[in-house]
BAVEX-727935 format. One record per residue (C-alpha): x, y, z. Coordinates in nm, 4 decimals, padded with zeros to 6 digits. Each point is the difference from the previous one (the first is absolute). Layout:
+----------+----------+----------+
|        x |        y |        z |
+----------+----------+----------+
|        X |        Y |        Z |
...
+----------+----------+----------+
This chain:
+----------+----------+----------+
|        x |        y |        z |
+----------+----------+----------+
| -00.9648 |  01.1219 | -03.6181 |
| -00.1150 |  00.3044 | -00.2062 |
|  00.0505 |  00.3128 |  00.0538 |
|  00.2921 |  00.2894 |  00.0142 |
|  00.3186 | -00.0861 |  00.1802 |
| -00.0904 |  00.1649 |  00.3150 |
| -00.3422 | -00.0192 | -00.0525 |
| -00.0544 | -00.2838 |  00.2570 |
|  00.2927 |  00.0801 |  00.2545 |
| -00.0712 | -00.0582 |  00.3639 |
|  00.1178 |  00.2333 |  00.2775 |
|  00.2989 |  00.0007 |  00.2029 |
| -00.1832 | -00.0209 |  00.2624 |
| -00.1852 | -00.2776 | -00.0436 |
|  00.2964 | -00.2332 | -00.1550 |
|  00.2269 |  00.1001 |  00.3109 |
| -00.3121 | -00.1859 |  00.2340 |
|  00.0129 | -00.2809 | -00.2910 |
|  00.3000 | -00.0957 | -00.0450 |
|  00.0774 |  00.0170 |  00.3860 |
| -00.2644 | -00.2686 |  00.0384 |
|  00.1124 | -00.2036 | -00.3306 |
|  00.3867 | -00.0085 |  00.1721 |
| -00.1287 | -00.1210 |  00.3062 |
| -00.3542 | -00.1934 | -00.0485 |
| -00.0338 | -00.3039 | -00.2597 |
| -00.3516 |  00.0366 | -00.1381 |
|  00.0445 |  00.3732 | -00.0738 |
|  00.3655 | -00.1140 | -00.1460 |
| -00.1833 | -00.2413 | -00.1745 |
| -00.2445 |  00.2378 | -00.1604 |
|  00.2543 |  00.2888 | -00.0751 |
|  00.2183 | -00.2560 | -00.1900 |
| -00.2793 | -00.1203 | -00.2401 |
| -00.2143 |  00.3430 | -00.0471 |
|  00.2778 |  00.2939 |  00.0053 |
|  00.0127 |  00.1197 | -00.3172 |
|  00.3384 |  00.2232 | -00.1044 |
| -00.2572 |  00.2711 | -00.1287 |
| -00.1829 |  00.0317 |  00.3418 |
|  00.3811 |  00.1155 |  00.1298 |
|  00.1079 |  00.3311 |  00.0201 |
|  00.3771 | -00.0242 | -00.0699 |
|  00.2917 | -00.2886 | -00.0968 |
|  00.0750 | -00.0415 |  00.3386 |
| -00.3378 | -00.0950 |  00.1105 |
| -00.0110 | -00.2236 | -00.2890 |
|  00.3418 | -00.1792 |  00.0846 |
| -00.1067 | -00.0380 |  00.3460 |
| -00.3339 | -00.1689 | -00.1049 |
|  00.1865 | -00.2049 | -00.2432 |
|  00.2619 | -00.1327 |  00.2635 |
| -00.2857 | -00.0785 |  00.2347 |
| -00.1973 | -00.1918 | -00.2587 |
|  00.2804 | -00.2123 | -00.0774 |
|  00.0769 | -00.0499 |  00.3668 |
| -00.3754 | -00.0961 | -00.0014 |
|  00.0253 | -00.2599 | -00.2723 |
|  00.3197 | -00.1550 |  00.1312 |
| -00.1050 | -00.0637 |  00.3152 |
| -00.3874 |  00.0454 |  00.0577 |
|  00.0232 |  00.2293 |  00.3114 |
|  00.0979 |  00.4019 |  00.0876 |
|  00.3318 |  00.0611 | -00.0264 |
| -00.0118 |  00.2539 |  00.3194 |
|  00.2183 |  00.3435 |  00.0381 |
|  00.3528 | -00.1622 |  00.0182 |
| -00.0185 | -00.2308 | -00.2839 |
| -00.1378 |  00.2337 | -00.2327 |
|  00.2482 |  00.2355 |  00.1479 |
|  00.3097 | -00.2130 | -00.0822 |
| -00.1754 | -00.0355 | -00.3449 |
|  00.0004 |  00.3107 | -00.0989 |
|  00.3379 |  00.1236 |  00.1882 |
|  00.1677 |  00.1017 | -00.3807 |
| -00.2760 |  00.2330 | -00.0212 |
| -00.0028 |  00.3210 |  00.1681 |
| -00.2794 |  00.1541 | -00.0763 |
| -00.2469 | -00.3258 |  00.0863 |
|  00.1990 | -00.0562 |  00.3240 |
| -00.0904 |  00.3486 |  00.1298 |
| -00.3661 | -00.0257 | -00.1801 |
| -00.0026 | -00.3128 |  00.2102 |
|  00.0873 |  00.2153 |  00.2610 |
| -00.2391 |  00.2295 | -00.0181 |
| -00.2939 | -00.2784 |  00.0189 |
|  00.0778 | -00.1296 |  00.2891 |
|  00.0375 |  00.3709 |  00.1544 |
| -00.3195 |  00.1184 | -00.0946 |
| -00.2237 | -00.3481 | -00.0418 |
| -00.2275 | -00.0239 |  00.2682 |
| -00.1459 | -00.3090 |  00.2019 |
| -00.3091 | -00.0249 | -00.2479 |
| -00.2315 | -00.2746 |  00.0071 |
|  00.1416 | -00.2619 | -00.2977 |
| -00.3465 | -00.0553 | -00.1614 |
| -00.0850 |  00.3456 | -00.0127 |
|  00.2636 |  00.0375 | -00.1979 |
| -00.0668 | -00.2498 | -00.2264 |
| -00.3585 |  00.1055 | -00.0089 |
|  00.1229 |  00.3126 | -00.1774 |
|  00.2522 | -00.1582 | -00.2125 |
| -00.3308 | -00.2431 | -00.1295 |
| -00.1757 |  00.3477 | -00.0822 |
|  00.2560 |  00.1825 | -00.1742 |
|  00.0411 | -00.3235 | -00.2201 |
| -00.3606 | -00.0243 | -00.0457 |
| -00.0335 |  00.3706 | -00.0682 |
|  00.2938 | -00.0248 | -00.2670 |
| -00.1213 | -00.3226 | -00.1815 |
| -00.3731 |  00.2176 |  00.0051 |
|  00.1881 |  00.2771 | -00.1813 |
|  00.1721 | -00.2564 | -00.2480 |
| -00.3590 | -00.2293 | -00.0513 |
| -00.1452 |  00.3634 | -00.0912 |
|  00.2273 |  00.1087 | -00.2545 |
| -00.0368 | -00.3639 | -00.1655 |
| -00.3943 |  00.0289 |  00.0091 |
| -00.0076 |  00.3212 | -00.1138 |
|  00.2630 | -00.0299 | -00.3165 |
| -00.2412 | -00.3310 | -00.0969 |
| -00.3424 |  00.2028 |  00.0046 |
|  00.1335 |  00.3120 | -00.1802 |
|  00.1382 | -00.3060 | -00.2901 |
| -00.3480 | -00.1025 | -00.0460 |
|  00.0316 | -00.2963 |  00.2318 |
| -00.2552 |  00.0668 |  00.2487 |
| -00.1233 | -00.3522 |  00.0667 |
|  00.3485 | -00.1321 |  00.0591 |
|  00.0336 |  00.3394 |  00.1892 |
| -00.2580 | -00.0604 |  00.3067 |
|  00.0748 | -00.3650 | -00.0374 |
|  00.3680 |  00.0312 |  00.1059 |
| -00.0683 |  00.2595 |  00.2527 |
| -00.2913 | -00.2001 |  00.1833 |
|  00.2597 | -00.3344 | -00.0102 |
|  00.3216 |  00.2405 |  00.1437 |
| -00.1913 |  00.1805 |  00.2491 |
| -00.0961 | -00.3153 |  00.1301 |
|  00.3380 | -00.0976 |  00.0177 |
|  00.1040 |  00.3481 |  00.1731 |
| -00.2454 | -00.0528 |  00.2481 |
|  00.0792 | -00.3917 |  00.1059 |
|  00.3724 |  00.1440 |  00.0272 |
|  00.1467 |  00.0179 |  00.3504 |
|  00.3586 |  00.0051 |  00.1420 |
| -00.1438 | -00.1859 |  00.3274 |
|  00.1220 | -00.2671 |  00.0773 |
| -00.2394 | -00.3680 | -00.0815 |
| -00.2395 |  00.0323 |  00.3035 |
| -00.0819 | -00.4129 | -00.0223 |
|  00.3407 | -00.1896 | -00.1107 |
| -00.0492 | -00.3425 | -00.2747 |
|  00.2532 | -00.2347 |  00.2466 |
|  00.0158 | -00.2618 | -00.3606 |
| -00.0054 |  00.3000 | -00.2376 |
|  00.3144 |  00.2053 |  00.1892 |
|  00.1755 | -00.2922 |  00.1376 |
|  00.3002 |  00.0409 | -00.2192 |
|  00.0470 |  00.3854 | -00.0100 |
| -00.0073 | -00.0514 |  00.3861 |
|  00.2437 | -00.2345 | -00.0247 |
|  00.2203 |  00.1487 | -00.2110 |
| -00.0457 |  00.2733 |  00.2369 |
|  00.1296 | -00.1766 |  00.3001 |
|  00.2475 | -00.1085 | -00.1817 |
|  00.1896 |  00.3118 | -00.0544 |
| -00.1032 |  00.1241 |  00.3084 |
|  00.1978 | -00.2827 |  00.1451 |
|  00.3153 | -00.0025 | -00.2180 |
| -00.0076 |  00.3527 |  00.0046 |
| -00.0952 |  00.1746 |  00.3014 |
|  00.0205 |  00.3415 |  00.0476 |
| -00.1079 |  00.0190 |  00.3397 |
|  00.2495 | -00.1986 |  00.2664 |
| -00.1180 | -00.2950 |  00.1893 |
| -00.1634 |  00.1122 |  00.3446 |
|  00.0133 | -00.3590 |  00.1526 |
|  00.1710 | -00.0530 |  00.3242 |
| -00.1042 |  00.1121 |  00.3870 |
|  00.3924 | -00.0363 |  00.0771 |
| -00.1164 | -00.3426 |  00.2823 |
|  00.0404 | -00.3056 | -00.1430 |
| -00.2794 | -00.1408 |  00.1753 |
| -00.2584 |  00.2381 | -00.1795 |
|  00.1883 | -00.0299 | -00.3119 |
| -00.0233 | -00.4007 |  00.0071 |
| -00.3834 |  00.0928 |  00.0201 |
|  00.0209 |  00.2269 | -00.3022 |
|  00.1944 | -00.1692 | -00.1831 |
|  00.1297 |  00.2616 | -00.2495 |
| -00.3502 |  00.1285 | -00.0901 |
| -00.0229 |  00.4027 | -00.1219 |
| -00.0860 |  00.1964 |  00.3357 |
| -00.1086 |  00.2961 | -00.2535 |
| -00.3546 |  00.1203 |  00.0297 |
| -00.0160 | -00.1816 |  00.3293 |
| -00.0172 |  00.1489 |  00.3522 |
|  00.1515 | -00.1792 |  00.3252 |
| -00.0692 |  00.0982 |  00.3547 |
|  00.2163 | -00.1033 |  00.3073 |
| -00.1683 | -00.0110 |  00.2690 |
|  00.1188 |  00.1158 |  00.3426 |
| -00.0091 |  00.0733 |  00.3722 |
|  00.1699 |  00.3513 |  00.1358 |
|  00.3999 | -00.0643 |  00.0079 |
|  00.0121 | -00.3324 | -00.1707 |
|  00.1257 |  00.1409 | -00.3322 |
| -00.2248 |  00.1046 | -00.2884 |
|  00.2494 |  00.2616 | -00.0384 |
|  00.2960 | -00.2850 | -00.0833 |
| -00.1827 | -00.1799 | -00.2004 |
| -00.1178 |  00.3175 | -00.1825 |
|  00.3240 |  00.1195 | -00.0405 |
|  00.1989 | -00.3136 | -00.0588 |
| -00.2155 | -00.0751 | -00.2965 |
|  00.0663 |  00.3161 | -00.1204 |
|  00.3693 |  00.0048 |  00.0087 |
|  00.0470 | -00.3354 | -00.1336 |
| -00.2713 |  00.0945 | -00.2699 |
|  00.2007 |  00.2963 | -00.0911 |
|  00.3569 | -00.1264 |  00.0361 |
| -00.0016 | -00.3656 | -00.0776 |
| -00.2687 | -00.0270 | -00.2046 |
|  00.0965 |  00.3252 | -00.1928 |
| -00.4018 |  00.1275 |  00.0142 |
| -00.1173 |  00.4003 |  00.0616 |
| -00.1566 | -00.0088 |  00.3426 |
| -00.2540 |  00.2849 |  00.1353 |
|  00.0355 | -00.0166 |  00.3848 |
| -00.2968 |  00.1842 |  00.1566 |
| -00.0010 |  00.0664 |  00.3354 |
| -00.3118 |  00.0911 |  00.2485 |
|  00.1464 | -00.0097 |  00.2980 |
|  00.3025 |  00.1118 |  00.2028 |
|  00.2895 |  00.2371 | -00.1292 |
|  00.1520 | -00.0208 | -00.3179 |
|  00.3435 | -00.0187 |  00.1406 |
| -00.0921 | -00.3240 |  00.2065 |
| -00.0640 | -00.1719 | -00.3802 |
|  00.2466 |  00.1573 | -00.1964 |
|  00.2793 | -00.0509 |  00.2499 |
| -00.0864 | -00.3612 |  00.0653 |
| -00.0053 | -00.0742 | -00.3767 |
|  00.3401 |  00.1639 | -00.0020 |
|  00.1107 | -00.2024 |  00.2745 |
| -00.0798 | -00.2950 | -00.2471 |
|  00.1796 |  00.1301 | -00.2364 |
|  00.3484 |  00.0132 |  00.1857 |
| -00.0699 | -00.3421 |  00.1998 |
|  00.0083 |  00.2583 |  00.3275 |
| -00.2464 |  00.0244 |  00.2860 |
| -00.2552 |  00.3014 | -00.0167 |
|  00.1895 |  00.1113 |  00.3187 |
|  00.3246 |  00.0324 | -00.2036 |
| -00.1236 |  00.1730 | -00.2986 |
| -00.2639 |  00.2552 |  00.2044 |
|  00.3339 |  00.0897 |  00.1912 |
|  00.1990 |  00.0325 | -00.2643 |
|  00.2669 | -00.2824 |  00.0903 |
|  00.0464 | -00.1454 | -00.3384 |
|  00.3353 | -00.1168 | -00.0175 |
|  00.1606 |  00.1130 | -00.3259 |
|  00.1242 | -00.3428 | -00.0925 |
| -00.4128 | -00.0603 |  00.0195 |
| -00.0732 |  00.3296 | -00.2109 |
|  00.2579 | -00.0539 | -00.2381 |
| -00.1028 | -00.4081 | -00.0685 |
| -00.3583 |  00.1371 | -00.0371 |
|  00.0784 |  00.2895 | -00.2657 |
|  00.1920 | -00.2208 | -00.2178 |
| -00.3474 | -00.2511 | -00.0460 |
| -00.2236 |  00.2605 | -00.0561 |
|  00.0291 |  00.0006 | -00.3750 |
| -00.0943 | -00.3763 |  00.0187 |
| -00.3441 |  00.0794 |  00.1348 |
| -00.2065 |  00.0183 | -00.2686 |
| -00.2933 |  00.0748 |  00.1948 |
| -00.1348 |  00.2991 |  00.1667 |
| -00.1508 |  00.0480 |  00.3254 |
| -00.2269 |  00.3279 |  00.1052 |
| -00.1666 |  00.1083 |  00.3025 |
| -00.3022 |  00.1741 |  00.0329 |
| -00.1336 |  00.0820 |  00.3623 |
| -00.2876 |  00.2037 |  00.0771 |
|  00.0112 |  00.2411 |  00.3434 |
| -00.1519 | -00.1611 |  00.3035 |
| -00.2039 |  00.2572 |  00.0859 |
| -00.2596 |  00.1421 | -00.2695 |
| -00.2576 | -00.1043 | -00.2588 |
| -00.0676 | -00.3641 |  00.0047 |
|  00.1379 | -00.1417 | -00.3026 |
| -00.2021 | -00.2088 | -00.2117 |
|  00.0619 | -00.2328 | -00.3307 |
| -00.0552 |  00.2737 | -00.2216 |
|  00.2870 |  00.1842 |  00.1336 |
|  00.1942 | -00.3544 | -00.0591 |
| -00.1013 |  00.0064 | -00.3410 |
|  00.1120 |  00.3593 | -00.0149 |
|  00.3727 | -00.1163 |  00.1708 |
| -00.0211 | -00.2631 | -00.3433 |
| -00.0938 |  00.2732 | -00.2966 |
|  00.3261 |  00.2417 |  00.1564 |
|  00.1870 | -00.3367 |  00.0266 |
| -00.0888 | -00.0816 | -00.4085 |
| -00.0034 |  00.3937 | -00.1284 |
|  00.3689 |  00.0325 |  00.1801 |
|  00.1519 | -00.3464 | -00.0682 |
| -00.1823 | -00.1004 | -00.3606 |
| -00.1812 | -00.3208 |  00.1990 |
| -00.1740 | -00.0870 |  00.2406 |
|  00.1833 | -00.1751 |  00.3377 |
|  00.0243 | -00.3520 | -00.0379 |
| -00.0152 | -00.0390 |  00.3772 |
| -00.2288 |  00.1628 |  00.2248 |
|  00.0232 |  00.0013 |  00.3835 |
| -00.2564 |  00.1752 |  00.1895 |
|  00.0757 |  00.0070 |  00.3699 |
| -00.2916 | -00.0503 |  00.1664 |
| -00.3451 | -00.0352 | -00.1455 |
| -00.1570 |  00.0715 |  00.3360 |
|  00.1141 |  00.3098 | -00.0042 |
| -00.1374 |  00.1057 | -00.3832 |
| -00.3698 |  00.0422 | -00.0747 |
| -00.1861 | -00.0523 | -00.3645 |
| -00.0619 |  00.1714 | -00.3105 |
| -00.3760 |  00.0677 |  00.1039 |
|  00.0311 |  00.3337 |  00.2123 |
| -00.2489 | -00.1732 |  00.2580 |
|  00.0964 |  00.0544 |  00.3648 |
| -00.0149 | -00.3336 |  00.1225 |
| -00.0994 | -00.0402 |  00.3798 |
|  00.1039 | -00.2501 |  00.2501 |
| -00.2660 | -00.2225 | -00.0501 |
|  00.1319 | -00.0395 | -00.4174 |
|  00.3370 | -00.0219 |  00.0857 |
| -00.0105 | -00.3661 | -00.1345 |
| -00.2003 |  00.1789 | -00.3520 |
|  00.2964 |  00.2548 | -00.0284 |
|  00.2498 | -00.2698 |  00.0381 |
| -00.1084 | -00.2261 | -00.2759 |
| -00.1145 |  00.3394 | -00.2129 |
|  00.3386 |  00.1266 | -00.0205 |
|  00.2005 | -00.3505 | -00.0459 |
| -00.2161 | -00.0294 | -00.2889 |
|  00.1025 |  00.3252 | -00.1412 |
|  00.3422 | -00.1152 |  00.0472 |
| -00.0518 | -00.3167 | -00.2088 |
| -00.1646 |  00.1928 | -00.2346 |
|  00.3127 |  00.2373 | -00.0296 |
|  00.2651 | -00.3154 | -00.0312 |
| -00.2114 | -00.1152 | -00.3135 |
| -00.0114 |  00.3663 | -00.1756 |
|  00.3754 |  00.0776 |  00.0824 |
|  00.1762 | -00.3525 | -00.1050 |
|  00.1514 | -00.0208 |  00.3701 |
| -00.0097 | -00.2023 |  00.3066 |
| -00.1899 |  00.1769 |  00.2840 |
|  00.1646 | -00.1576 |  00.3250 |
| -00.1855 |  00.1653 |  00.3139 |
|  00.0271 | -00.0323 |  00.3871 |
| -00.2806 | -00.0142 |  00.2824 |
|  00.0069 |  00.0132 |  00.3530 |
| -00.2367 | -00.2230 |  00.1992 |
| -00.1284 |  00.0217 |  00.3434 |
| -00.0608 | -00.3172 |  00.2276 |
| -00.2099 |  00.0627 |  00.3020 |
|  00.2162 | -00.2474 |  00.1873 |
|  00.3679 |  00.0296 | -00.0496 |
|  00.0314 | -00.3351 |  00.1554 |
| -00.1318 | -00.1877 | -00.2527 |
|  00.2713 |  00.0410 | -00.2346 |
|  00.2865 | -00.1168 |  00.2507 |
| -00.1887 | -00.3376 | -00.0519 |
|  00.2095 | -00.1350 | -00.3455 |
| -00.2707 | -00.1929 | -00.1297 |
| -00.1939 |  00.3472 | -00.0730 |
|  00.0779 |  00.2173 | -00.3305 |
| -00.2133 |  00.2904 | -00.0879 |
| -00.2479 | -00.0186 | -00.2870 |
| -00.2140 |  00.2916 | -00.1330 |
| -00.3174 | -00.2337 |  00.1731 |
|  00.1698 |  00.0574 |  00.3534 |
|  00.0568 |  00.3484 | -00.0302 |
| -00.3389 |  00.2146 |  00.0404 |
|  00.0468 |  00.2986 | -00.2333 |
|  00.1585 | -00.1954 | -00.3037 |
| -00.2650 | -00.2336 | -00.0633 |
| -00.0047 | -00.0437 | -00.3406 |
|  00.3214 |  00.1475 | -00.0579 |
|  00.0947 | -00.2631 | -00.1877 |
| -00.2576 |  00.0150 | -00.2834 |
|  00.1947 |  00.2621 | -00.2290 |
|  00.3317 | -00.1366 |  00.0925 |
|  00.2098 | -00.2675 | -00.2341 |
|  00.2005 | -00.0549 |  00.3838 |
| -00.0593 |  00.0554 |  00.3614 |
|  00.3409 | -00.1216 |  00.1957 |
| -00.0513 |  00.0387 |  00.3541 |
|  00.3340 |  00.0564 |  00.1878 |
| -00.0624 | -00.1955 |  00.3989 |
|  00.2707 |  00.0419 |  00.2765 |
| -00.0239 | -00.1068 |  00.3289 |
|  00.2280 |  00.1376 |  00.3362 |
|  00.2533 | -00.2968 | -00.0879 |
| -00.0049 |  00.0467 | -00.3474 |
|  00.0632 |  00.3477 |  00.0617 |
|  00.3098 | -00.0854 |  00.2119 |
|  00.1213 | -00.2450 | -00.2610 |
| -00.0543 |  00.2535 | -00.2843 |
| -00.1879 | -00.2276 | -00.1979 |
| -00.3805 | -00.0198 | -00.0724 |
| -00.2747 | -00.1992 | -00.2230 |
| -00.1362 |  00.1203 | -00.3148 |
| -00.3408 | -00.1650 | -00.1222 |
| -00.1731 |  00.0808 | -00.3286 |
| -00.3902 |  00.0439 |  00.1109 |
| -00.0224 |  00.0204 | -00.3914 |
|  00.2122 | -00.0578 | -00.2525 |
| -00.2196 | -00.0091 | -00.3834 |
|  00.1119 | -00.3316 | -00.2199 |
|  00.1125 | -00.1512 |  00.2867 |
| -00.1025 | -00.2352 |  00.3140 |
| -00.0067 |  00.1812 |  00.3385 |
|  00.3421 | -00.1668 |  00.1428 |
|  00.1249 | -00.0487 |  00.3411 |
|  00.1494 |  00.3375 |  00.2210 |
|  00.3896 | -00.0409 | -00.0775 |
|  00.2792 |  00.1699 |  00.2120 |
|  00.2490 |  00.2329 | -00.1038 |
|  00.3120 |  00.1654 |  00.2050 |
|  00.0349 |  00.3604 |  00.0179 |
|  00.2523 |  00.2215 |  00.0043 |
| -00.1554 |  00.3940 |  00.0642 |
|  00.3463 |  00.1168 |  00.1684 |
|  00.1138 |  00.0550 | -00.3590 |
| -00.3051 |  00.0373 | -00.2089 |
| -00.0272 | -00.3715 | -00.0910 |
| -00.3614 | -00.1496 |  00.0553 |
|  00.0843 | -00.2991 | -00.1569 |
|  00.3579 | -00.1968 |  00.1129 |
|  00.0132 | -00.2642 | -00.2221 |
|  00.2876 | -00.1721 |  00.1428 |
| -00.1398 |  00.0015 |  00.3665 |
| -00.3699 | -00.0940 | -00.1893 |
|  00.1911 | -00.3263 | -00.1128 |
|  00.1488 | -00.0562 |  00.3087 |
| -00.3249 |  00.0142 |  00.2119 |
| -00.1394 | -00.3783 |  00.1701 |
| -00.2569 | -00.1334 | -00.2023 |
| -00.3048 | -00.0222 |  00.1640 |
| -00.1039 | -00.2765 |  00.2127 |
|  00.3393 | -00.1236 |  00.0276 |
+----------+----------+----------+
């Protein structure tokens, strides 16, 4: 475009809070890839950073995020700490209010440019032509928008969404979130992304929302090789953080809260912890205090990206009935069912804008604690009075269902009360083993009699 070099450069400011969101968001990558301009950049290192990301962009059709760009740029010192300093001082802005601004500073420098053009034509005599081509570009400069197609032409973009899939497929840059860790949910699954999706479990006082909270997140972190954000509501942090390390070392909680680790144990465990290519973090909020609501989850997500370059691709929030919404309303007894449903659709909402899979616990009350000793019983969100509806935002509601002898036996019945693209199947039983931090022994699981035999 016209002009002097640095005629047209945009602030520091402003590029830190755009380039955060082009690493990290796809549309505003998109946009930065096809618009930025060299002279819009204030020095070679911006422009070697926007020329790295814009052939990430082309290669592969998506953001590249912190540590690929990162690894990138690694021979260059100067971008690496410039990189540095964006993610230190970018904030958690609002995506399309940043593009917003990047659509009027292009607008505003293609004004400049269409002036200059007009006005070199009239002072040549060529007035006509002069008002002609500024009434057919200033038409153009106004129909120009960065946004996104509000209504999408399925026949017109099938094959650029194709070819989309495509390399998102062969080349993904996000790992595969696709396993609960029980094969009996997993047959139901069958290998379909959990990302953007949120799953409740379902659960009476003592049965073990915790475990499967917990178990889910270990084997996310640690066999699956995912980042897991474990946020806890309830109890102390030592009570999750020890049992996790208890799962670790293949101890009881007892063993490792005591400190009676053997070092045979210790020293097995530190030579496989460069295997783990996963990580695992806790997060627990103090029992007594401010109620903490989704907002503050989203909050717990933003730290989680600004320290670690991406969001969590796990997140375990233990228990929703102990979070509130986004609202600010104070919700009285007679809405408790409102507030439930209000705040597990915030958390739905969050899974979708962060890339993860929100996996979330509830405790339910029944009035008569002898109804679920009888076997042919499993909770559903319908038998549960203040979860009514629970279900509505979720992609999952598991209900965990334990009766005195299944207590005895260690073993209970799970039952998916919904389960999207699939058929609501029969409760199945599974064989626990909480002693040492295992909710789900496969090996007893197998060995359990088959119903009705």
């Amino acid at each position: 475009m016209a002009g002097k070099k640095n005629e047209n450069v945009l602030t520091s400011e402003f590029l830190a809070e755009l380039y955060n969101c082009a690493i990290t968001n796809n549309q505003i990558c998109s946009v930065v890839s096809r618009y930025m301009e060299d002279v819009f950049l204030p020095d070679p290192q911006y422009q070697l950073l926007n020329a790295t990301l814009k052939s990430y962009y082309n290669e592969y059709k998506t953001a590249p995020q912190y540590g690929i760009i990162s690894q990138r740029l690694s021979s260059s010192r100067a971008v690496s700490e410039l990189l540095e300093e964006i993610r230190d001082v970018a904030t958690s802005v609002n995506p399309e209010g940043i593009r917003d601004q990047f659509e009027e500073y292009l607008k505003l420098v293609q004004f400049k440019k269409i002036f200059k053009e007009v006005s070199k034509k009239f002072e040549d005599g060529e007035r006509i032509a002069a008002m002609m081509s500024f009434t057919r570009e200033a038409l153009k400069l106004q129909q120009f928008t960065l946004k996104p197609e509000e209504f999408i032409d399925i026949a017109q973009t099938y094959e650029e969404r194709l070819r989309e899939n495509k390399v998102r497929n062969e080349n993904p840059v996000s790992k595969m979130v696709n396993s609960f860790y029980i094969d009996g949910l997993d047959e139901m699954n069958q290998g379909r992304n959990l990302r953007t999706q949120l799953s409740l479990f379902l659960a009476m006082s003592g049965v073990g929302k915790s475990h499967i909270a917990r178990w889910i997140g270990y084997n996310a972190a640690y066999i699956s090789g995912l980042d897991v954000l474990h946020i806890q509501l309830e109890g102390a942090a030592s009570e999750t953080t020890d049992a996790y390390s208890a799962m670790l070392s293949g101890t009881t909680t007892y063993e490792y809260e005591s400190g009676k680790v053997n070092n045979h144990t210790l020293e097995h465990l530190k030579s496989q912890l460069d295997t783990y290519k996963g990580t695992l973090k806790v997060k627990a909020y103090p029992k007594f205090g401010k109620e903490v609501s989704t907002t503050d989850i989203r909050t717990d997500c933003d730290k989680y990206r600004e320290k670690f370059g991406k969001y969590p691709d796990v997140v375990i929030v233990d228990s929703l009935d102990l979070l509130t919404d986004a609202s600010g309303k104070n919700w009285d007894s007679k809405s408790l069912r409102h507030k439930r449903i209000a705040t597990a659709q915030d958390l739905k909402d969050l899974a979708g804008e962060t890339d993860s899979w929100l996996v979330v616990t509830y405790q339910a009350t029944i009035e008569n604690p002898e109804w679920v000793n009888d076997e042919k019983n499993v909770l559903t969100a319908f038998n549960t009075s203040e979860c009514k509806g629970l279900q509505r935002p979720c992609t999952h509601l598991i209900s965990l269902n334990q009766s005195k002898r299944e207590y005895r036996e260690s073993t209970m019945r799970l039952y998916a009360d919904k389960f999207r693209f699939c058929k609501k199947g029969e409760p199945f039983r599974i064989a626990l083993d909480y002693e040492h931090e295992v909710f789900y022994d496969r090996v007893r699981t197998l060995n359990l009699p088959q119903e009705g035999s």
